[in-house]
N, C-alpha and C positions, 0 to 999 in steps of 0.2 A: 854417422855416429863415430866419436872417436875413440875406439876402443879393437884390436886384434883379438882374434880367438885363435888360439892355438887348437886342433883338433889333432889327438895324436891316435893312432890306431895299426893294428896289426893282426894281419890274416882278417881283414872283420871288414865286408863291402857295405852289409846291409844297416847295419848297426850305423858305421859311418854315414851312413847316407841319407838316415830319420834325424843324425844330430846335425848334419851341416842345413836341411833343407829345414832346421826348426829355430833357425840362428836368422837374425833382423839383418836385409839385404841388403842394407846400407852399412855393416860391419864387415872389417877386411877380417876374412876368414882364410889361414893356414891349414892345412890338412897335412900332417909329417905323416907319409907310410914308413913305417916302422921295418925294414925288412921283411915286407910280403910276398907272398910267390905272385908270378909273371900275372896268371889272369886275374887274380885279384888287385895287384897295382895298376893293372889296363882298365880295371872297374872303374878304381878310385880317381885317375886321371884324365877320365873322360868322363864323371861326375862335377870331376873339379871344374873341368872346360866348360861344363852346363851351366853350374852356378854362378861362377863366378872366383872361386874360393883359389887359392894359388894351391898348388898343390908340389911338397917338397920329400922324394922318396930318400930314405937310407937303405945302402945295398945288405944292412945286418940290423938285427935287432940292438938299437944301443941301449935300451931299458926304459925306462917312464923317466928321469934326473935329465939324459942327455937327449932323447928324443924332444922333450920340451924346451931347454935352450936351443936345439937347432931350430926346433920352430920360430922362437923369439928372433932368433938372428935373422929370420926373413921376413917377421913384421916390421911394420912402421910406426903404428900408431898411439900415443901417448901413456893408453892406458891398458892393461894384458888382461887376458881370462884365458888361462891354463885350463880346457875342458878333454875329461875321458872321449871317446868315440860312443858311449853308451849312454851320452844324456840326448833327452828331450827335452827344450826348453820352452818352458809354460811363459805367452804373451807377457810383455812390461817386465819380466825377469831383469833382465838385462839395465834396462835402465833404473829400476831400483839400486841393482847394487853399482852402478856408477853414479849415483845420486850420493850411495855411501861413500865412495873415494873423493869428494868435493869437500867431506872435512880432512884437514892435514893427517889430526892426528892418527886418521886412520891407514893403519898399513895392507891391509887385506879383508875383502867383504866375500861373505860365504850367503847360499841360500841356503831355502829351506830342500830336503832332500829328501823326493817320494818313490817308493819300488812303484812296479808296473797294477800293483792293487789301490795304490790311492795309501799305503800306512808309510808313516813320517820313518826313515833312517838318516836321520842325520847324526852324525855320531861325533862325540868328542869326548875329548877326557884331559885330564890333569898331567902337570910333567909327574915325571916320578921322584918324589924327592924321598930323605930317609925316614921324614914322617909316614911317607904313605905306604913305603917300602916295609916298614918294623910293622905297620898297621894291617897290612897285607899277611905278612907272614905268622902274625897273633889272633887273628881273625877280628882286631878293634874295629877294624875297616865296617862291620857287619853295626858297629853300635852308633859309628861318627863318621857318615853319609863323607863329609868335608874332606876325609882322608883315603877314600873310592879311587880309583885311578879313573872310573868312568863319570862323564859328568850330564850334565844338561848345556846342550850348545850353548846358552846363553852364557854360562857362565866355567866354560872351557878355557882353559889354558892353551888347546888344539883344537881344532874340529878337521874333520876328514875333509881330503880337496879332493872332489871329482869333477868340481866347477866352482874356481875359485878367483874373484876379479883382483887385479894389483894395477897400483901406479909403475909407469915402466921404470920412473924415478927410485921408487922403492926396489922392484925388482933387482935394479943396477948392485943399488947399492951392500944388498946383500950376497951380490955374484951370483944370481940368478939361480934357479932349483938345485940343491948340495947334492952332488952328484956322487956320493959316498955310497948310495943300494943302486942296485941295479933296479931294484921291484921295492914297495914298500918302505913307510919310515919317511917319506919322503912330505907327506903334511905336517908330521910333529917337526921335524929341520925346520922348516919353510919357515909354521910359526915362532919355533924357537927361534929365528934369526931375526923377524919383523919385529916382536916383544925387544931383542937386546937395543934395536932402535930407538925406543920406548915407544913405539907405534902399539894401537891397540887392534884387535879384530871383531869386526863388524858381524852378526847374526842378523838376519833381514827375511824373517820368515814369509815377509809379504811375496818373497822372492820366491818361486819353486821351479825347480828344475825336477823331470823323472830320472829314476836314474836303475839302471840294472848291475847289481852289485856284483864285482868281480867278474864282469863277463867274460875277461880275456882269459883269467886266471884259472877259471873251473872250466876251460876248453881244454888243460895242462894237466891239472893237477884234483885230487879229491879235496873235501874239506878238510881233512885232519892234516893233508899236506901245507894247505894255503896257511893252517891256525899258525903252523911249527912255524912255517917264517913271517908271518906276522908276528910275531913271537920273539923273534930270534932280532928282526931288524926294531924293534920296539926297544927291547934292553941295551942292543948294541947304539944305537941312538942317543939312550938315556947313558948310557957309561961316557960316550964319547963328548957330549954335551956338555955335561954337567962336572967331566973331574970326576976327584975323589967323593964327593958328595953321590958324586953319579955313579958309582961303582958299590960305594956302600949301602946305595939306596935296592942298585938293581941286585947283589946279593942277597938281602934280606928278603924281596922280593921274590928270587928263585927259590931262594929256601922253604918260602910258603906256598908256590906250584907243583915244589917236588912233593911235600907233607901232601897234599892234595890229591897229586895222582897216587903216592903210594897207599891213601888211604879209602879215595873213591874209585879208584882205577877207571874204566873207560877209554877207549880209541883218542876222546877230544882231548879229554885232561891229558895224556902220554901225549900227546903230540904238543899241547903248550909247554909240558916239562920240558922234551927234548927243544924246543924251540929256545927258552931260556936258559937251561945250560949250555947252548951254540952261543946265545948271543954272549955270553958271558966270558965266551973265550975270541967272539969273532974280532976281528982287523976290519 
């Protein structure tokens, strides 16, 4: 099969170990340890040895952006799948969505994406423009679905990458994963750079992968931490991306998270305000 899997992973043996041994043995499978401690990289390295997979350690955590181009820089094979360490990949997965990169126009193919109950998370949503930012902040969002930041994969502007298949061609071209977050932010870039191609992205729900959402990140952090910088690299994304369009859009937009939490208050809401008032000022 020619296609690399990048598996990127940190602190995580077991996790790593259900997704490399559910990955088609005829696929050259990378494994980037992430900065793990000693007996959990002696885990991963002598897993690697068993299967077959190459196995490539960084002495520090360089984040999800540069952990994934190291991995790229030690595949070979024509075609990439940037996978978390936390999927399980459901048979024929795989060649489905390399069925999708056999048309041109396609820049990037996603599957369909199940927790560990069997219910659909696959997530996507819209860039953030001034429409949806003013729509956001007035609550029209609530009347005209179209101006939602969140959407239906099918018809997403982004959808989430925890297992996402590219041409290495494509890959190249857009200088591989934007290495601007260290965590997060990192599927809207992707797609916003595959789109500027005028490449489209492929939804392939025949496709499924399991997938455990966040599992490196709530070993770190509570929920209300994870939401702020989702939060925080989501606006800072959209400001950076998009220009002044992207600045006015992600303003409007803060201004109706903060209306929100000052009016429902709660733990979650405060944590997405402070998430976007960060991102609105982050570098």
């Amino acid at each position: 099969m020619d296609v690399s899997i990048i598996v990127l992973t940190w602190e995580d043996f077991e996790r790593t170990n259900g997704c490399v041994r559910s990955l088609p043995a005829d696929a050259e499978v990378v494994v980037v340890d992430n900065g793990s401690a000693a007996d959990i990289s002696a885990a991963l390295s002598a897993m690697c040895e068993e299967t077959g997979a190459k196995y490539v350690r960084s002495d520090e955590n360089l984040g999800y952006a540069k952990g994934m181009n190291l991995g790229v820089r030690h595949s070979t094979r024509s075609r990439v799948i940037l996978s978390n360490n936390d999927i399980v990949v459901e048979p024929g997965a795989i060649e489905l969505l390399m069925a999708q990169l056999d048309d041109p126009a396609v820049g990037a193919a996603f599957p369909k994406v199940l927790d560990a109950t069997g219910k659909d998370q696959t997530a996507a949503g819209r860039f953030l423009t001034v429409g949806a930012g003013v729509a956001h902040a007035t609550g029209l969002s609530m009347l005209f679905p179209q101006l939602r930041i969140v959407s239906t994969p099918d018809q997403g502007d982004w959808l989430s990458g925890p297992f996402v298949a590219m041409r290495r061609q494509t890959l190249d071209q857009i200088g591989g994963v934007d290495e601007s977050s260290f965590f997060y932010s990192e599927d809207l870039r992707l797609c916003w750079a595959v789109r500027q191609l005028g490449l489209r992205l492929a939804y392939v729900p025949e496709s499924v992968v399991m997938h455990e959402d966040d599992a490196s990140a709530k070993r770190r952090w509570p929920v209300e931490e994870i939401s702020r910088r989702q939060t925080r690299e989501f606006i800072r994304a959209s400001r950076e991306l998009a220009g002044w369009r992207g600045n006015v859009a992600c303003s409007a937009y803060t201004f109706g998270v903060l209306m929100r939490a000052a009016v429902g208050g709660g733990t979650a809401r405060r944590a997405v305000a402070k998430g976007a008032v960060e991102g609105m000022g982050a570098r």
